[in-house]
FIMITI-171549 format. One record per residue: x, y, z of N, C-alpha, C in turn; residue in three letters. Coordinates in steps of 0.02 Angstrom, whole numbers, plus 50000, padded with zeros to 5 digits. Example, Ala and Ser with C-alpha at 12.3 -4.5 7.8 and 13.67 -1.06 7.14 Angstrom:
<pts>
506604971650390506154977550390506604983550390ALA 506424988850354506844994750357506455000250394SER 
</pts>
This chain:
<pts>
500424994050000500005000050000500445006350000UNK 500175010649926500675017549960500475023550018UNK 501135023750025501265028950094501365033750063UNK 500985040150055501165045750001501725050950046UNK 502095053550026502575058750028502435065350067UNK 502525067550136502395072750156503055077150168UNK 502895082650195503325089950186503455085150294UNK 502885079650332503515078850381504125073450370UNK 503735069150304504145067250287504965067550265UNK 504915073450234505395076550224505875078450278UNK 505435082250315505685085950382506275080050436UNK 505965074650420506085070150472506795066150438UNK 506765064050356507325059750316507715063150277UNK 507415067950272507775070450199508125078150220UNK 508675076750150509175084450177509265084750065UNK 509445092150093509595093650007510185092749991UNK 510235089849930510995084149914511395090449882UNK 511135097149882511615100649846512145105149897UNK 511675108849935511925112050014512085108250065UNK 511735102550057511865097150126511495100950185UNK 511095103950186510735107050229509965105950258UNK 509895103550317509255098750326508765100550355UNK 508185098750349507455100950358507525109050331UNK 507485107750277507545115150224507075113450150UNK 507055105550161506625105250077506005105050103UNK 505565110050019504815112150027504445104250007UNK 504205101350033503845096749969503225102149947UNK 503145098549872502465102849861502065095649788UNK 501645094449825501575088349786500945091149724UNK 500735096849718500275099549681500705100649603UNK 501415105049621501835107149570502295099749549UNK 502155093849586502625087949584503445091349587UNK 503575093149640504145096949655504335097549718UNK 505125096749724505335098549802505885105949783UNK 505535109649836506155115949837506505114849887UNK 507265118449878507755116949938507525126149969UNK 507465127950026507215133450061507885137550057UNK 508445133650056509305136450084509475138750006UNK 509525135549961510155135049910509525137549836UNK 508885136949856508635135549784508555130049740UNK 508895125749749508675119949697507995118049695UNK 507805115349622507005113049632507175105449603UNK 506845099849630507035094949640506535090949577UNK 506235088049538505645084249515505475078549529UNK 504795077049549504445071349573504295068649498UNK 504065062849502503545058349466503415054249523UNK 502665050149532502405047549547502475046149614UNK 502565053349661502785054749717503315053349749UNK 503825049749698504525048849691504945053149684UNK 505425058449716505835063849703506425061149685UNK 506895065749623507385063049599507835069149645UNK 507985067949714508555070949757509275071849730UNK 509495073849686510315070749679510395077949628UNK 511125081049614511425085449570510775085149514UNK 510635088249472510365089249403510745085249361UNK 511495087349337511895082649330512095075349340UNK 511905072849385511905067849391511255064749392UNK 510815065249379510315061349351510315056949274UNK 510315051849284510455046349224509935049249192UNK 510455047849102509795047949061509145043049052UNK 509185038349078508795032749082508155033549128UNK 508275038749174507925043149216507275047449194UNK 507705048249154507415055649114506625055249106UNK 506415047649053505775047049025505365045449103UNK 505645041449160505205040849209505135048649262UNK 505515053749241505405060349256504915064949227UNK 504765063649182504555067249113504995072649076UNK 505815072449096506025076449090506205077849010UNK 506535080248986506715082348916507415076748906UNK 507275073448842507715067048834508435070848825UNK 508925067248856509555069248816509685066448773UNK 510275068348716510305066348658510995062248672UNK 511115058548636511755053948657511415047948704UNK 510935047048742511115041048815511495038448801UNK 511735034248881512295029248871512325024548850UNK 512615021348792512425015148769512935008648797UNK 512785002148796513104998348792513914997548765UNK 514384998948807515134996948768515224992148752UNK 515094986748767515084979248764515024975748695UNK 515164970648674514964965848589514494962448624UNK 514164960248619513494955648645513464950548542UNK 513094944348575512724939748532512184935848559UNK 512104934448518511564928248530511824920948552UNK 511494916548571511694910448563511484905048532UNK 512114902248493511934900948457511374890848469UNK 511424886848396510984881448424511734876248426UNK 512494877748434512834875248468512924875548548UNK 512914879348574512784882048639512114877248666UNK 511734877448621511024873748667511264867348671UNK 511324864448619511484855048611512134855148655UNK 512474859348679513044856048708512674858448792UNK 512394864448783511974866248866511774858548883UNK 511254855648846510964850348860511574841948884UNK 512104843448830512624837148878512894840348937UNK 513104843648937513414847748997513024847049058UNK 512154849649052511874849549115511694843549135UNK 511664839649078511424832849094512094828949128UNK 512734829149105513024826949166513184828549224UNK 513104836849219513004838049302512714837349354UNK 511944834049327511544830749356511654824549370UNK 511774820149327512114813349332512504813249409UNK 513014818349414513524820449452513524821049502UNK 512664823849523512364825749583512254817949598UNK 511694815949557511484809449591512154804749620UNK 512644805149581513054797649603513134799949683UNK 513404808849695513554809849745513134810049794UNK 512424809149785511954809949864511274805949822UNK 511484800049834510844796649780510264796049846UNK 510254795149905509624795749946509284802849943UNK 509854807149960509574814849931509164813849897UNK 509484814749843509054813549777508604809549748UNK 508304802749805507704798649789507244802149847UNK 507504804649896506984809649936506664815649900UNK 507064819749876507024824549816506414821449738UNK 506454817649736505994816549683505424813049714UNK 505304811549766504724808949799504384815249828UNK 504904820149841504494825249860504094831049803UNK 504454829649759504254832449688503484829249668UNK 503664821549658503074816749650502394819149706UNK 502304823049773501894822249821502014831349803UNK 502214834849774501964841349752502144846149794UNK 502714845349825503104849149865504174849249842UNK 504344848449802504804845949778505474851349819UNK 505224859849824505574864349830505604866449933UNK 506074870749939506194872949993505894879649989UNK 505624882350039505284891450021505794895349997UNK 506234896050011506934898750005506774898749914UNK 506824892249897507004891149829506354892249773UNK 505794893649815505144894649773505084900949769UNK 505184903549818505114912449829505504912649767UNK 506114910149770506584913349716506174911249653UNK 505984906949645505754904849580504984910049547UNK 504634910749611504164915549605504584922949570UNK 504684924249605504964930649586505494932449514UNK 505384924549477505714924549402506424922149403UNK 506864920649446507714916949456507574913049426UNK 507534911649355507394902549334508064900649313UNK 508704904949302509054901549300509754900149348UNK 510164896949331510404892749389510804895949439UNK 511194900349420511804902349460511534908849493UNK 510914913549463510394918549503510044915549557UNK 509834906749521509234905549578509514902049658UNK 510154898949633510804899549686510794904249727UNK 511114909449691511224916249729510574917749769UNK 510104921749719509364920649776509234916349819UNK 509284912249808508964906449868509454906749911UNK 510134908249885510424907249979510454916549981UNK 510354922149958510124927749995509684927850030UNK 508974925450010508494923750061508704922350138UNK 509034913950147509304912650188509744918350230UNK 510174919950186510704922650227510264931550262UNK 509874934150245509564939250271509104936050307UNK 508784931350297508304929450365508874926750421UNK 509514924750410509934922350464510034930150502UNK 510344936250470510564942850481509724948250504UNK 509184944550483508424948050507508494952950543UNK 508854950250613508654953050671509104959450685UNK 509444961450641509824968150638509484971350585UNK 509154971350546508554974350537508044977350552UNK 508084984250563507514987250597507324994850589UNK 506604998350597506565003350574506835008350634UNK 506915014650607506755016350552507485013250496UNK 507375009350420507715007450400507715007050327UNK 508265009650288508455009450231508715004350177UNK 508575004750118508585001150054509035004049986UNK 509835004549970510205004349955510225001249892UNK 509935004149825510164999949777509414996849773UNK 508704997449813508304994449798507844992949704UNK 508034997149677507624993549612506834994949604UNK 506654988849589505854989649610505584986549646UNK 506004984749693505814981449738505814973249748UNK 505814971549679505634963249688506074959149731UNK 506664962249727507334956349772506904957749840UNK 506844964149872506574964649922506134961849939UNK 505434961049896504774958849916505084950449917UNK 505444947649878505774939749873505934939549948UNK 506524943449976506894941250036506264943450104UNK 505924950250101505754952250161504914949150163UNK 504694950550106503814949750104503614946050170UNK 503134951150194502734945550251503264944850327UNK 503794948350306504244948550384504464955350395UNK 504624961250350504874967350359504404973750348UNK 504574978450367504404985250342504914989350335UNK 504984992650281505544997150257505375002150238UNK 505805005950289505385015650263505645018850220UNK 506315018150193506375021750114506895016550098UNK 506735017950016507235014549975507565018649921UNK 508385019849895508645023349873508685019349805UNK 508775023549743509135019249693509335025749629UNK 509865026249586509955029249554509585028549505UNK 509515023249466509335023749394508535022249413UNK 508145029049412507495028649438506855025149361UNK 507325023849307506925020649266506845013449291UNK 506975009949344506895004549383506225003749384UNK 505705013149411505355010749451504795010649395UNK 504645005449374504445004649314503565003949329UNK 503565000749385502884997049418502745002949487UNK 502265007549485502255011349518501655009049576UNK 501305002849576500935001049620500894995649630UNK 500484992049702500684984549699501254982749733UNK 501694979749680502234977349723502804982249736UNK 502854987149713503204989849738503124993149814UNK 502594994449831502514994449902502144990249966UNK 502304982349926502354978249991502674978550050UNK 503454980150045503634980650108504024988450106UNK 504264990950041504554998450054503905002750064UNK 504005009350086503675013350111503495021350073UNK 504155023550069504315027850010505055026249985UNK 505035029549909505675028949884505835035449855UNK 506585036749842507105043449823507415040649760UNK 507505044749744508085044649686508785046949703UNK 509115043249718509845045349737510325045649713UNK 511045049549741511725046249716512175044749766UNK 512585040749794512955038649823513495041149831UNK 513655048049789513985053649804513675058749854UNK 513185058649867512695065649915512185059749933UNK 512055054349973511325052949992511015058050007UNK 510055056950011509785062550024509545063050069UNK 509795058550131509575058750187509975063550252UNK 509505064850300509625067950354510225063650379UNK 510985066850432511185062450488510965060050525UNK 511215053050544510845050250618510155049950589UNK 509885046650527509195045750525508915037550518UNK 509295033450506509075024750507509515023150577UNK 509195016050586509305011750649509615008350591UNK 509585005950540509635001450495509945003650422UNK 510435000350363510224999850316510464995750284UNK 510224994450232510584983550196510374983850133UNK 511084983150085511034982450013511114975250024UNK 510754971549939510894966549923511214967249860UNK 511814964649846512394965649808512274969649769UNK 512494974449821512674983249779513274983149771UNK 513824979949814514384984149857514814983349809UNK 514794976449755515074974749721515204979049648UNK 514594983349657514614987049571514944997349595UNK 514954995549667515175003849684516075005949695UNK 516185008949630517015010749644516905014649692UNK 516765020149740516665023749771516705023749834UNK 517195019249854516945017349937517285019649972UNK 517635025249975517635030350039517155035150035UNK 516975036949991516395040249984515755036450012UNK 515635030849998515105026450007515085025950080UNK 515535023950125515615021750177515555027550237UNK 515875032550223515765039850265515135041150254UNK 514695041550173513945043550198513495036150223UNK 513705031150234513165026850256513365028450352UNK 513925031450371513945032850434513815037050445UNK 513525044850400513195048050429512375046350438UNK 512355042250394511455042550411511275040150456UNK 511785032850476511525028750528511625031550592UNK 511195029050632511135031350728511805028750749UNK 511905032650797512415027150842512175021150846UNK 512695015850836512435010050865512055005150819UNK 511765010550765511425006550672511844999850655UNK 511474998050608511864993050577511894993650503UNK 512264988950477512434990750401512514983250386UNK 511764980850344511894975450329511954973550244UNK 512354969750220512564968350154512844961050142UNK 512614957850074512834951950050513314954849971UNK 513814950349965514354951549888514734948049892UNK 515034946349822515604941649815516404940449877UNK 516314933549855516734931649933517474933949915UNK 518014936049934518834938449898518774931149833UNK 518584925149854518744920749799518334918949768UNK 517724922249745517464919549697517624915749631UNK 518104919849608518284918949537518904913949547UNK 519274914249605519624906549611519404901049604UNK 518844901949608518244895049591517954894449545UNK 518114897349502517894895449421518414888949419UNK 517954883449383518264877949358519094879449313UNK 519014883049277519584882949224520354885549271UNK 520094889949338520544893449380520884886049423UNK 520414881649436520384876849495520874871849456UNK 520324870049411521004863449374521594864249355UNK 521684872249314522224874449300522974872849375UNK 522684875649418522954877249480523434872949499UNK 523124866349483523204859049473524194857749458UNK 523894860349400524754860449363525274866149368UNK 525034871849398525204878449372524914884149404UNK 525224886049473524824891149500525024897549443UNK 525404899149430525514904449376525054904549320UNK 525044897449291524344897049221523654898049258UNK 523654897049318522994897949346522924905849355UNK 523424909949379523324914849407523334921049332UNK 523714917549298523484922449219522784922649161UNK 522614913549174522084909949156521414914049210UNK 521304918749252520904919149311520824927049280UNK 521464929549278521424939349273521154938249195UNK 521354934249153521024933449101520314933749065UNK 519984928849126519454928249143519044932249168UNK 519234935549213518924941349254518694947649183UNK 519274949849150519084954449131518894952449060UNK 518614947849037518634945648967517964947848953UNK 517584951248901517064951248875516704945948880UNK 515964943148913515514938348889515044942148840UNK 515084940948762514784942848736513704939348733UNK 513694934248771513214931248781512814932948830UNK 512964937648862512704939548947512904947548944UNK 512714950048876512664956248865513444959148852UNK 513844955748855514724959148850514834959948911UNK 514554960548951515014962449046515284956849056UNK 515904959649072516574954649107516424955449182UNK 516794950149207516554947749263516894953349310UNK 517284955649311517684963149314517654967849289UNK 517384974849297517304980449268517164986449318UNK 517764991949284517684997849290517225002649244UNK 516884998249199516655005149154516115008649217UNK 515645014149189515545018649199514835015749194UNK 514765013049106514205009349125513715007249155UNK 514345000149178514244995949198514834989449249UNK 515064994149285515534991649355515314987149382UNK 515684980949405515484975649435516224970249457UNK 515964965649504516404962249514517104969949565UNK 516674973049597517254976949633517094976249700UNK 517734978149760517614977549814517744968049841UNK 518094965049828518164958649840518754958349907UNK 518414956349968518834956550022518904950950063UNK 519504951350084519324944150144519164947450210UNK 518814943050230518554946250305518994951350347UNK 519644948850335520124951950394520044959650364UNK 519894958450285520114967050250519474971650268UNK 518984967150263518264971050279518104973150348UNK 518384969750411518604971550474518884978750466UNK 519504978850436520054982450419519724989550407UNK 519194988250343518914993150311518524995850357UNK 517984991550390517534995550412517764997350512UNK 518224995750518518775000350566519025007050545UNK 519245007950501519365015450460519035020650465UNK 518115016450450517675023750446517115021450506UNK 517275019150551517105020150609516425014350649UNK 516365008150615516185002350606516444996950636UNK 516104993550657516254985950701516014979850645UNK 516524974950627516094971050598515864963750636UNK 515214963850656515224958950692514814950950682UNK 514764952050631514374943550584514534945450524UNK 514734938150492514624935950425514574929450428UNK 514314927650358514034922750357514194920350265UNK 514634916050267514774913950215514324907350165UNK 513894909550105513344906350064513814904650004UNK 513414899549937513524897249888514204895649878UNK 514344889149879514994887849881515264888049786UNK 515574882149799515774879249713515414880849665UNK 514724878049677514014876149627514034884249593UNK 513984887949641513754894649616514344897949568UNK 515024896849567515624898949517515594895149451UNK 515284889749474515464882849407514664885249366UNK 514184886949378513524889949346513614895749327UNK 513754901849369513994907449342514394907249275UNK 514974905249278515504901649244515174899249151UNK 514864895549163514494892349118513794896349075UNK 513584899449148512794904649090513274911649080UNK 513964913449074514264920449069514564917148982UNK 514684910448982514764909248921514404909048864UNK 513484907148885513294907448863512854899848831UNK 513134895048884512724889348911512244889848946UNK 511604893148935510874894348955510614887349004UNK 510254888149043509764882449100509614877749019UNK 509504870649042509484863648995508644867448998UNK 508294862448949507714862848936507534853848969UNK 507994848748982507854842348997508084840749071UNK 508634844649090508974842149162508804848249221UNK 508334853149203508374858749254508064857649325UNK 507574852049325507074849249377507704844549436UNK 508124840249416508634838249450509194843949475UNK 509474847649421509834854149442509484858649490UNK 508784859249487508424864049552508614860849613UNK 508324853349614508364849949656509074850049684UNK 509754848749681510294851049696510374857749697UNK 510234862649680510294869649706509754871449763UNK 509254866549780508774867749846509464862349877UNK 509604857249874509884855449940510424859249939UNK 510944862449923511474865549929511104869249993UNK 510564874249957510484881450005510474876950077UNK 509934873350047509744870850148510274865650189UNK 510684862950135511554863350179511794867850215UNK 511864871050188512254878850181511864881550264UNK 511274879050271511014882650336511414881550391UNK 511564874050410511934869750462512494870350444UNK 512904870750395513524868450387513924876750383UNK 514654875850377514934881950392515434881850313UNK 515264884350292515904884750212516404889850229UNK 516854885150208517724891650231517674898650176UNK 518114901350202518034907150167518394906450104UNK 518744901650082518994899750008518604894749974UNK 518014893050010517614887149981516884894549955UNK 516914898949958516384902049979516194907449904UNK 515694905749872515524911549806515244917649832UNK 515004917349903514444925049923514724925549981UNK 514654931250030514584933350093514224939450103UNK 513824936350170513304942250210513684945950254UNK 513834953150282514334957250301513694959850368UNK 513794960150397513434965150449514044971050507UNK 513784974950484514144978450516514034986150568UNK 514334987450622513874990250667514094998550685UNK 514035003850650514025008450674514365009350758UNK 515145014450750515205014250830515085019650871UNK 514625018650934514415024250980514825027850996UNK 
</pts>
């Protein structure tokens, strides 16, 4: 249900990203406009959504969900992208089919429990249906989702209002992980052409949303108990910047919760692992190789990138460094929780090539990506066995 936008609203979250000066913006929801009272800026709403951030820095992609005047140029894709072709499928199909094979030899009771539970119309874990509801159909996303789920209902309880949404979108990861357990009072995101779905689901569990930049948030100091991206951290070069404003917003004592790639993800790509075998050097050139190589099948993004774009694969730490880090700007880190081991590098790995989910083996492959997650609950994966980690971290009084 929406929560429409007031001037206490304002009063109470919001500061103007140009002066940095707080409880100064006018809302005026008649003109669909926020004025800053201090500096002058006039801010534009759509759909009681304010785009808070420089003028300048508003994406062109923005623009049409603003109504603003298009720029000429947008940013396009740097990347080669293709299709795939009908070699890629016929070999998807041997490939997944022996990885399934692969599963069974290794946990064949698993796996006759697993199809009896399929047969009696329960086959999935909630974890792994939510994800499936919410569209993850394929393998190395529905991985990832299904153990994010997990790993934020493990981290829940540092969750709390008043509390923020970092990178939220339109919400769906959110409504996937929180639906039916959270309430979230704002959610930030730059590229406000996200918010594509302006009713409904977008305010199941967020409350209101901003248009932001992660150079100026537009929030007041000291205004969340709370705030938790789900793998943002990984696409932001910016993190002294990032890290000083997520400590001003939070209270003493807030928390800062986040899931992203483990320091070794990409050590766990198959080609890195076997290589390794013979040749830590062929592994370790065979890996930077990898990282930054074009997948032209998965849109051209390399698994590493600085573009401007489209940045990703940044911020990869081992615990001791993320301690380290969030000691610096004035942070305790006090849980993590290490998700998706192997399965999730060796799938990634494979749909970045451009080996798409089988059309014959995906029902056995679910089935092994539901027992992984609900392994993964009891069991503890080292931090070199590990494709994801959940970060919580605590604001110091």
């Amino acid at each position: 249900m929406t929560i429409n936008l007031s001037q206490e609203i304002c009063d109470t979250y919001l500061r103007c990203p140009v002066c940095h000066i707080e409880q100064k913006l006018q809302y005026d929801g008649h003109l669909n406009r926020i004025t800053c009272n201090n500096c002058n800026t006039i801010f534009p709403i759509s759909h009681d959504i304010p785009a808070l951030m420089h003028h300048d820095e508003i994406h062109p992609l923005s623009h049409q969900f603003l109504g603003l005047e298009q720029k000429a140029g947008n940013q396009k894709n740097p990347f080669k992208y293709r299709r795939i072709s009908v070699f890629h499928v016929i070999l998807s199909e041997f490939l997944y089919f022996i990885i399934s094979v692969l599963f069974w030899i290794k946990k064949p009771r698993t796996f006759i429990h697993n199809w009896y539970r399929w047969i009696t119309g329960t086959p999935y874990s909630n974890d792994v249906q939510r994800a499936l509801y919410y569209g993850w159909n394929n393998y190395f996303n529905l991985l990832l989702k299904g153990g994010e789920i997990s790993a934020f209902s493990k981290m829940g309880s540092f969750i709390s209002e008043p509390s923020l949404e970092i990178g939220c979108g339109s919400c769906e990861t959110t409504n996937m992980i929180f639906r039916d357990k959270k309430n979230v009072t704002f959610g930030c995101e730059y590229f406000m052409n996200n918010f594509h779905n302006t009713s409904g689901e977008m305010y199941r569990v967020i409350h209101h949303y901003v248009g932001g930049s992660i150079s100026s948030l537009p929030f007041s100091s000291n205004a969340f108990q709370s705030v938790y991206m789900v793998h943002i951290i990984d696409h932001i070069s910016l993190l002294d910047i990032w890290f000083k404003e997520l400590y001003r917003i939070l209270k003493p004592g807030g928390f800062l919760v986040m899931d992203t790639y483990s320091k070794y993800v990409f050590d766990l790509l198959p080609g890195v692992r076997y290589r390794s075998f013979i040749s830590k050097k062929w592994a370790l050139n065979y890996k930077t190789w990898r990282e930054t190589t074009e997948n032209p099948y998965r849109g051209g993004i390399p698994l590493k990138s600085d573009n401007e774009y489209y940045a990703t694969g940044r911020n990869l730490f081992t615990i001791e460094e993320w301690k380290e880090t969030g000691e610096k700007y004035g942070f305790h880190l006090i849980e993590h929780h290490f998700f998706t081991g192997k399965l999730f590098a060796l799938f990634m790995d494979l749909e970045y090539r451009g080996y798409y989910p089988s059309i014959t083996s995906t029902l056995p492959i679910y089935m092994a990506i539901d027992e992984t997650i609900k392994s993964e609950k009891t069991s503890t994966l080292s931090e070199e066995d590990a494709g994801n980690v959940i970060l919580v971290f605590q604001k110091k009084c």
